[in-house]
C-alpha positions in Angstrom: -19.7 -21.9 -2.4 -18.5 -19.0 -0.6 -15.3 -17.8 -0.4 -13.7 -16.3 2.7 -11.2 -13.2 2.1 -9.1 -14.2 5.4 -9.1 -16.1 8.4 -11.5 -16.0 10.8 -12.2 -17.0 14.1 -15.6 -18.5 14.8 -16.4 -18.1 18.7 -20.3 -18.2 19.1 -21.7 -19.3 22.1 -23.0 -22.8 20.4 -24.0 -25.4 22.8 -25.5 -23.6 25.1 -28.5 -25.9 24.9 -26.4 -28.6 26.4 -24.7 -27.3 29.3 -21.3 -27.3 29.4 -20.7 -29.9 32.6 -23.6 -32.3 31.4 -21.8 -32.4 27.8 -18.5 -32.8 29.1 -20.1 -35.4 31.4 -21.4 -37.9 28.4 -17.8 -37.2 26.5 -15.6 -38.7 29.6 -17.8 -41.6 30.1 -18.1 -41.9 26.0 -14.9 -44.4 24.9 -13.6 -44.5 21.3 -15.0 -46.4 18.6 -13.5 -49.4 19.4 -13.9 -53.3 18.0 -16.5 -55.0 19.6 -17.8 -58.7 19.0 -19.7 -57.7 16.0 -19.9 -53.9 15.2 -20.5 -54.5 11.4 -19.2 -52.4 8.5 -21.5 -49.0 9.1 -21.5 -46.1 11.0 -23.6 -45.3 14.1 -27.1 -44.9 13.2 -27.6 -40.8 13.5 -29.4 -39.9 16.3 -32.0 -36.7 16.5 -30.7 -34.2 19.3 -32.7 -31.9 21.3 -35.2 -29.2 20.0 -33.1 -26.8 21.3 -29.9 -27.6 19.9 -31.7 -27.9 16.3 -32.5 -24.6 16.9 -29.0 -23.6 17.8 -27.8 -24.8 15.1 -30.6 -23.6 12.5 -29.6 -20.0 13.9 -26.0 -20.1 13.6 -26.3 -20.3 10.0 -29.1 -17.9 9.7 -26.3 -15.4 11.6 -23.5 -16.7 9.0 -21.8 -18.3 12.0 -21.5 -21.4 10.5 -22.1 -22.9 7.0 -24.8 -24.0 5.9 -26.1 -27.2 4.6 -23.4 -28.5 2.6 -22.2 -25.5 1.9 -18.6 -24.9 1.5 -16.0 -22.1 3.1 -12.5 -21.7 2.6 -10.1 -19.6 3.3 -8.9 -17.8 0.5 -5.6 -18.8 -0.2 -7.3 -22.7 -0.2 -8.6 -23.7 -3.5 -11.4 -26.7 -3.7 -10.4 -28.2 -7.1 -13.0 -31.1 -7.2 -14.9 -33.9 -5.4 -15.2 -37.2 -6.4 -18.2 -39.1 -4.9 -18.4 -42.7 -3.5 -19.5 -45.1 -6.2 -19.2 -49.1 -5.9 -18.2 -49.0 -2.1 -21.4 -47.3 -0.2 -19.4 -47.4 3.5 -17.4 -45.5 5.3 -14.9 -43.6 3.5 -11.4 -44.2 6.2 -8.0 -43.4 5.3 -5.7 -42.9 2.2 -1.3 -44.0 0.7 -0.4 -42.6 -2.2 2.2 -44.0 -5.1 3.6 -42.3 -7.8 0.3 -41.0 -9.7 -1.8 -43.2 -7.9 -3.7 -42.9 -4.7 -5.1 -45.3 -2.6 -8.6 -45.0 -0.5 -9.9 -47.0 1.9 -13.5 -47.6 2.5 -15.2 -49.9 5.2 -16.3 -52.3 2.5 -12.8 -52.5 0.4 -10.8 -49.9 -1.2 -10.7 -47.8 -4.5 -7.6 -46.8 -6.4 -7.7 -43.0 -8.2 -5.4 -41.9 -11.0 -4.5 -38.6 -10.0 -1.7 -37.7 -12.6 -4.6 -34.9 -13.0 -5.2 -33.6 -9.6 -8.3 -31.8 -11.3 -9.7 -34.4 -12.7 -9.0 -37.6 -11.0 -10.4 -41.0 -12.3 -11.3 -44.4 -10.9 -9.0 -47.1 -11.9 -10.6 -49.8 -10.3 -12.7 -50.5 -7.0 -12.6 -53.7 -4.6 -14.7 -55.0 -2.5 -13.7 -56.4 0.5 -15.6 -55.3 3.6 -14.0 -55.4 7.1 -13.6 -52.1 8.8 -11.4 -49.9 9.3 -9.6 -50.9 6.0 -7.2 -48.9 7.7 -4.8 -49.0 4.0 -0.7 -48.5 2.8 1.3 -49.6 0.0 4.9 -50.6 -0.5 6.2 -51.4 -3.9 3.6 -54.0 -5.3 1.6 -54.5 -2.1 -1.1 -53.0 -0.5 -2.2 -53.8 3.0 -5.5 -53.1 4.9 -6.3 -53.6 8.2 -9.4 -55.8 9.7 -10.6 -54.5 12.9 -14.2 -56.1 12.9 -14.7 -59.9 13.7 -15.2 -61.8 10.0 -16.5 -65.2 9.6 -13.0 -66.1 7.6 -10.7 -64.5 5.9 -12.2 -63.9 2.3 -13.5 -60.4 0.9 -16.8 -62.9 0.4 -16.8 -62.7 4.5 -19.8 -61.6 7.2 -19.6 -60.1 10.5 -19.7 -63.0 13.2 -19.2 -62.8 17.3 -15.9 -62.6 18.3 -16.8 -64.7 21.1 -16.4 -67.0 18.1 -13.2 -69.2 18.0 -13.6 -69.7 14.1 -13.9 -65.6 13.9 -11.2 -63.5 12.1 -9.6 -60.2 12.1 -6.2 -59.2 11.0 -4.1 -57.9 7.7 -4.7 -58.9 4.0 -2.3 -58.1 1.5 -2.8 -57.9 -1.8 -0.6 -57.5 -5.1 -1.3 -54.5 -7.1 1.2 -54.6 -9.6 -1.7 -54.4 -12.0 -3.8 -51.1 -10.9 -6.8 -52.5 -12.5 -6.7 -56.1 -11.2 -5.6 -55.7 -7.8 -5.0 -59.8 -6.3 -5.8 -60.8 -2.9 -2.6 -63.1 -2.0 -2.3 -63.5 2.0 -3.7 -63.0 5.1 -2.4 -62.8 8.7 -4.8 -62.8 11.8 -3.5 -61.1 15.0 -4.6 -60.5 18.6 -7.9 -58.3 18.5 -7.5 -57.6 15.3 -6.1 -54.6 13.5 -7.6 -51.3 13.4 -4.5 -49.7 12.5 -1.2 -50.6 11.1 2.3 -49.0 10.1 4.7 -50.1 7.5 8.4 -50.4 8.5 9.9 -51.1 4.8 13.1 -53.0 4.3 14.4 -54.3 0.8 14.0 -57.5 1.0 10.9 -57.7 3.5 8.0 -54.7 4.9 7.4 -55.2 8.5 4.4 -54.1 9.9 3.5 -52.6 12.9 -0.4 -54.1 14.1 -2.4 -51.4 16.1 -4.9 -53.2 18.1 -6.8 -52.6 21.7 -10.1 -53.8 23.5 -9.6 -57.4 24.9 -11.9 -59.2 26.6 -12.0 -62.2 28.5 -14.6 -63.7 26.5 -12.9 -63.1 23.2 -10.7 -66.4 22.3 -8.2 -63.8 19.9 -7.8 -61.2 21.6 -7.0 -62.0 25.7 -6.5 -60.1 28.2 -3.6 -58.1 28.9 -3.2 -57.2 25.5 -0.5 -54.3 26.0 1.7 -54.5 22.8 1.3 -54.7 19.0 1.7 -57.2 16.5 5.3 -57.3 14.7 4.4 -59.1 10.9 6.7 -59.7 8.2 6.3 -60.0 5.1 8.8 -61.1 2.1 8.3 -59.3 -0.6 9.1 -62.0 -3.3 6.8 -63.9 -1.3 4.1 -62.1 0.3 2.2 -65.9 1.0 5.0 -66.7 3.7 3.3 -63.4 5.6 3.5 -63.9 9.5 3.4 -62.8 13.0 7.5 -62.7 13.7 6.8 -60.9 17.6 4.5 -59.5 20.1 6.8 -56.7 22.1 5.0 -55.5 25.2 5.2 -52.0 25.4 3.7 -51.8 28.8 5.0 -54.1 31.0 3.4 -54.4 34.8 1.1 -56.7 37.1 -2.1 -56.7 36.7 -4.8 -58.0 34.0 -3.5 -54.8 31.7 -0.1 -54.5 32.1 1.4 -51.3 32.7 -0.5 -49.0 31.2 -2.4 -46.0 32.0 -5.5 -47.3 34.4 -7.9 -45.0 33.1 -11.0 -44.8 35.3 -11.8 -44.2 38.0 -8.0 -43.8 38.7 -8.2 -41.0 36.1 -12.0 -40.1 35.4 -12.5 -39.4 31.5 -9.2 -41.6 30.4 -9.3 -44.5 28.2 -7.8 -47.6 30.4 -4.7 -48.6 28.1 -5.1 -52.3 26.6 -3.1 -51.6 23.5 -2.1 -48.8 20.5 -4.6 -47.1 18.7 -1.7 -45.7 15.8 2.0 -45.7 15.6 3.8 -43.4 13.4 7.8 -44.2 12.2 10.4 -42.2 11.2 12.6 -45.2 9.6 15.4 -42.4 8.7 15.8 -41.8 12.7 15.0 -45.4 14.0 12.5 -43.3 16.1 8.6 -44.6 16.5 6.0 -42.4 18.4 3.0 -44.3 19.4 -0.4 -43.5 20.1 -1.8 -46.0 22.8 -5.2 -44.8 24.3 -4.4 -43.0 27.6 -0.2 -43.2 27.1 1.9 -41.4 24.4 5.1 -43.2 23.7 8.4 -42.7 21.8 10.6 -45.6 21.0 13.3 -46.9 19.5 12.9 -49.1 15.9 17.0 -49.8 15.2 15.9 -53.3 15.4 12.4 -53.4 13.9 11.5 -56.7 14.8 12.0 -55.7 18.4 11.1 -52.0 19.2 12.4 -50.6 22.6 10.2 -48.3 24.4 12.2 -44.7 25.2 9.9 -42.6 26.7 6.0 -42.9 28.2 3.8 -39.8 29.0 -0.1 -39.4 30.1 -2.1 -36.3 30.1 -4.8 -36.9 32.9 -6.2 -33.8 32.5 -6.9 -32.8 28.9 -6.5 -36.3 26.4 -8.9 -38.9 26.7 -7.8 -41.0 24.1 -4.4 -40.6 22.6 -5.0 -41.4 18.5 -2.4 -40.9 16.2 1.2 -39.0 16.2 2.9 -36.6 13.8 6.8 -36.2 14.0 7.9 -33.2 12.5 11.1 -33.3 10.0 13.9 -32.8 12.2 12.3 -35.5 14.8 12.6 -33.2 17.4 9.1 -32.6 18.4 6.0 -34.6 18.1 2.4 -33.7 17.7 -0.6 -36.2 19.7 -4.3 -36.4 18.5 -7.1 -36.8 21.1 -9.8 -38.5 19.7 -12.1 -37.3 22.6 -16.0 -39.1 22.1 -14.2 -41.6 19.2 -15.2 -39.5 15.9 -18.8 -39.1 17.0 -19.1 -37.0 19.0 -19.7 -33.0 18.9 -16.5 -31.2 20.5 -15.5 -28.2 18.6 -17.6 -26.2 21.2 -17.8 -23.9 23.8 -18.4 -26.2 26.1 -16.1 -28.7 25.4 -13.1 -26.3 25.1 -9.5 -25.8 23.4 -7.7 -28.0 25.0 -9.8 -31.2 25.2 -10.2 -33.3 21.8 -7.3 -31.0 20.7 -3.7 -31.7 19.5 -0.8 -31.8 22.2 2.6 -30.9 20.6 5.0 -32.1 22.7 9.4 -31.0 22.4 11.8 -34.0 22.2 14.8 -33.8 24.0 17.9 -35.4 24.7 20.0 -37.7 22.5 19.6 -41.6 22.3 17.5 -43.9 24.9 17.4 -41.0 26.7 15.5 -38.7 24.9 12.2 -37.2 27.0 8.7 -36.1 25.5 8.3 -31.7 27.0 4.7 -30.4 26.9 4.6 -27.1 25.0 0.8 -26.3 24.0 -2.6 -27.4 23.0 -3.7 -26.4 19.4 -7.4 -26.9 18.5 -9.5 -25.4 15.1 -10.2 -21.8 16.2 -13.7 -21.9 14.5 -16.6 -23.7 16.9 -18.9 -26.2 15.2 -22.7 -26.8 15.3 -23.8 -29.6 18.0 -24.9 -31.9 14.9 -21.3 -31.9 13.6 -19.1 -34.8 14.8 -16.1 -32.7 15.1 -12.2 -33.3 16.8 -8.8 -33.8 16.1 -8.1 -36.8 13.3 -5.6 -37.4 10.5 -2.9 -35.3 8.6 0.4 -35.1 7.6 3.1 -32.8 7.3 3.8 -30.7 4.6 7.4 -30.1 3.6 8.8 -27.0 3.9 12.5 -26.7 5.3 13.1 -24.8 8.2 9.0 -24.6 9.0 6.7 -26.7 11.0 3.8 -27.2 8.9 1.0 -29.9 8.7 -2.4 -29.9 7.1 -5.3 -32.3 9.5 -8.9 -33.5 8.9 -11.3 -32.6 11.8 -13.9 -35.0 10.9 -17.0 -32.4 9.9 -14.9 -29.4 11.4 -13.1 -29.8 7.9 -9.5 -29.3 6.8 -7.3 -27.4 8.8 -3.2 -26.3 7.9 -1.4 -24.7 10.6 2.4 -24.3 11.5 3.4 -25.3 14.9 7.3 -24.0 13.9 6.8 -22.1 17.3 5.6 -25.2 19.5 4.8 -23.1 22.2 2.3 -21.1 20.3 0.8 -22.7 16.9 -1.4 -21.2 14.3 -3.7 -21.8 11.2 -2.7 -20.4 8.5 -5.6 -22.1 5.9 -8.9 -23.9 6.2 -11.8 -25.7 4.1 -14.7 -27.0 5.6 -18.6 -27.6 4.5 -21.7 -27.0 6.7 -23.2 -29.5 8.5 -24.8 -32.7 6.9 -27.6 -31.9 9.1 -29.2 -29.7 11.7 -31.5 -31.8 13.1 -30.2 -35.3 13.7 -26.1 -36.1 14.7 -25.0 -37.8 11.1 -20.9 -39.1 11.3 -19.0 -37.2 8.5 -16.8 -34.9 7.3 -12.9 -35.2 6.5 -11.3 -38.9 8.0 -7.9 -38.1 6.8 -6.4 -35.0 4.8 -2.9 -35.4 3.6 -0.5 -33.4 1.8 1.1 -35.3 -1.4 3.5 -33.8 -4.2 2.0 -30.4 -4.2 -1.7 -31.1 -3.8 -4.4 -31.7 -0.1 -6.2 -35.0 -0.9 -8.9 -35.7 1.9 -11.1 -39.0 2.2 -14.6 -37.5 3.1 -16.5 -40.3 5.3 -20.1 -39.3 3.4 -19.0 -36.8 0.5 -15.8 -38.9 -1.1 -12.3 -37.7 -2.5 -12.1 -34.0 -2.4 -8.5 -32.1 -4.0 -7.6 -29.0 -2.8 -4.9 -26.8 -3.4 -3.2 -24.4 -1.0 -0.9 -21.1 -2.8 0.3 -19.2 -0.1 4.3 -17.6 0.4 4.8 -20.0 3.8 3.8 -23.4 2.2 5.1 -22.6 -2.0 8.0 -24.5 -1.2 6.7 -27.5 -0.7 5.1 -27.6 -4.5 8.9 -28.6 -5.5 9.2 -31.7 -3.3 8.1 -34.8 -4.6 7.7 -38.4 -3.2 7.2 -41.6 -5.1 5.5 -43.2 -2.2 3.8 -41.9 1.0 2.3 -43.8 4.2 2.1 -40.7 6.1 2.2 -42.8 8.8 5.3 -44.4 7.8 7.1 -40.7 7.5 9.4 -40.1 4.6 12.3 -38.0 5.0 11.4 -35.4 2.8 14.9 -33.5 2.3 17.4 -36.3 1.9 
């Protein structure tokens, strides 16, 4: 391991052995990972890249440019207390919820639950397996939801991958009780249009809604028709979770045409994902306010009535997002931050040649009161530290962390690691704190690094696609206050208001 004494930023000239225009070329053309008749439950098969760009990258960490092989760099108010590795669940590692001293991983072939009462020395509780990726996963009281975005022969964790072209085929929510940690029970299941590769929880007392992220219809798909430009609204009693069903389908992009409203994409806008749904919606249930992340639109709307969300404001950036993939309000709900997921998670942009600006973050000023608040441009912020051409590397998951009067989140960059940085000033934002490891390897493109990195009750927990659970700790005078906060639950996606 080595240890960094400050921050750093990492500049070198990699991929020059791709030039920048053909690069940027295959990225516009390159769509997100999206649900396709049959993708299975792995990831791309790695693929070797050019002599050259081996070299590149072989070179960099000869120079100390980058990391080397596995190797791990921090900065040195970041401490890496341990890694757990994947056990019983071999696929991909996807996103995490946390409750009290539990948290809650999903994997593309089920989910595991940790007990991390010890953040130093977590242990497995149990482990389930129930393949159907993403396994996007949250929990509410004694449920726990994941999301099935590739098409499944039925509904049962005993399923296999079959064409969606399929009318019998299946994709949707499960729920299951966890009341008992070690004997989680499968007890419903709810199919929706196209599936779900994401979903948000809108939690009531008597009865969690849920907010179904889906996209990519196709005409020969019997599920999921085209236009497909809203989500699925799902209830769910809580004394009964059985009675589970779809209670709405709002459009959020109403228009003529086969796709509704939308953005177009190309060739209207070269490099834009067409809009045919959400990729991720985040909610802020103490301000009624929802932000969503729909492909090539950003939206904020309105959840007072969360069976039947009201669309306030719609904004594209034509220029710099290609895919707009998930949102992260800040605490006073007065600014928003956008992920662009430019190449879908695959792909190398934490380059030269990619950029700043493009598979970056796009922090964005709310203003106004009511219906008639408005989403302001400030700034791009991307990780100021460029990556080999082997490391699938852009803007993913995080979460805030909670310190009053500050603007602070912590994100995972896929194999461009861990990143914390305060966008307080949303015109100009700034890491404060990074972790990352060296690439999986510098010959062939291999899909890893951090899927989601969170910050709960004083501790970073990451779910690494290849390496598993990592803790981290961060000590540093601008983030300390946040150690005092605590939550009993947290879907960072369904954001807590952490001061009330």
């Amino acid at each position: 391991m080595t240890l960094l004494n400050n921050l750093r930023t990492r500049r070198r000239r990699l991929g020059v052995a791709a030039t920048a225009a053909g690069l940027l070329a295959a990225l516009l053309t390159a769509g997100p990972a999206v649900a396709t008749p049959d993708p299975g439950d792995t990831p791309a098969t790695p693929e070797k890249v050019s002599k050259g760009v081996a070299a590149e990258a072989r070179a960099a960490i000869a120079d100390g440019e980058i990391p080397g092989q596995d190797e791990i760099v921090h900065s040195d108010n970041i401490k890496h207390l341990t890694n757990i590795p994947k056990d019983a669940l071999p696929g991909t590692n996807s996103d995490l919820a946390f409750q009290g001293k539990y948290a809650f991983a999903g994997n593309y072939d089920g989910f595991r639950i940790f007990d991390i009462s010890n953040p130093k020395a977590p242990k497995t509780v149990s482990q389930v397996l129930c393949p159907g990726s993403q396994n996007d996963i949250t929990v509410s009281g004694d449920l726990l939801f994941l999301s099935t975005d590739s098409s499944r022969s039925d509904n049962s964790c005993s399923s296999t991958t079959q064409p969606a072209t399929e009318k019998s085929s299946w994709e949707g929510m499960k729920v299951f009780d966890i009341s008992d940690k070690k004997n989680p029970k499968y007890v419903a299941a709810v199919e929706t249009a196209c599936g779900s590769h994401t979903h948000t929880l809108v939690p009531e007392r008597k009865n969690v809604y849920i907010y179904v992220s889906s996209y990519s219809p196709s005409a020969t798909f019997p599920d999921c028709q085209p236009p497909h430009d809203g989500i699925s609204v799902i209830k769910v009693p809580r004394k009964a979770p059985e009675k589970a069903a779809v209670v709405n389908f709002p459009v959020l992009f109403p228009g003529e045409g086969p796709d509704g409203g939308g953005n177009p994409g190309g060739p209207t806008n070269p490099g834009v994902s067409k809009t045919t749904g959400c990729h991720d919606i985040t909610v802020l249930p103490s301000k009624d306010l929802a932000a969503g992340a729909c492909m090539g639109d950003g939206i904020l709307f309105s959840i007072k009535d969360p069976e039947n969300p009201k669309v306030i404001d719609q904004v594209q950036d034509n220029v710099n997002f290609a895919f707009w993939h998930s949102a992260t309000f800040n605490q006073k709900a007065n600014k928003v931050v956008f992920t662009d997921e430019l190449g879908g998670g695959g792909a190398a942009t934490c380059n030269e040649a990619v950029g700043p600006d493009r598979g970056a973050d796009g922090i964005y000023d709310i203003v106004g009161k009511g219906d008639k608040r408005k989403l302001v441009f400030k700034s791009y912020y991307k990780i100021p530290r460029h990556q080999a051409d082997t490391e699938n590397c852009v803007a993913h998951n995080g979460s805030l962390i909670p310190v009053k009067g500050k603007d602070i989140m912590v994100q995972a960059w896929y194999q461009g690691g861990i990143s914390v940085w305060d966008f307080t000033n949303s015109s100009k934002p700034k890491e404060i704190a990074y972790f990352e490891r060296g690439p999986l390897s510098t010959t062939t493109m291999v899909t890893g690094g951090s899927w989601s990195a969170y910050y709960y009750n004083g501790y970073i927990y990451s779910n690494d696609i290849a390496k598993g659970f990592d803790v981290l700790r961060i000590d540093d005078r601008r983030t300390d206050p946040a150690k005092k906060n605590r939550q009993s639950e947290l879907n960072v996606q369904t954001q807590p208001d952490y001061f009330d």
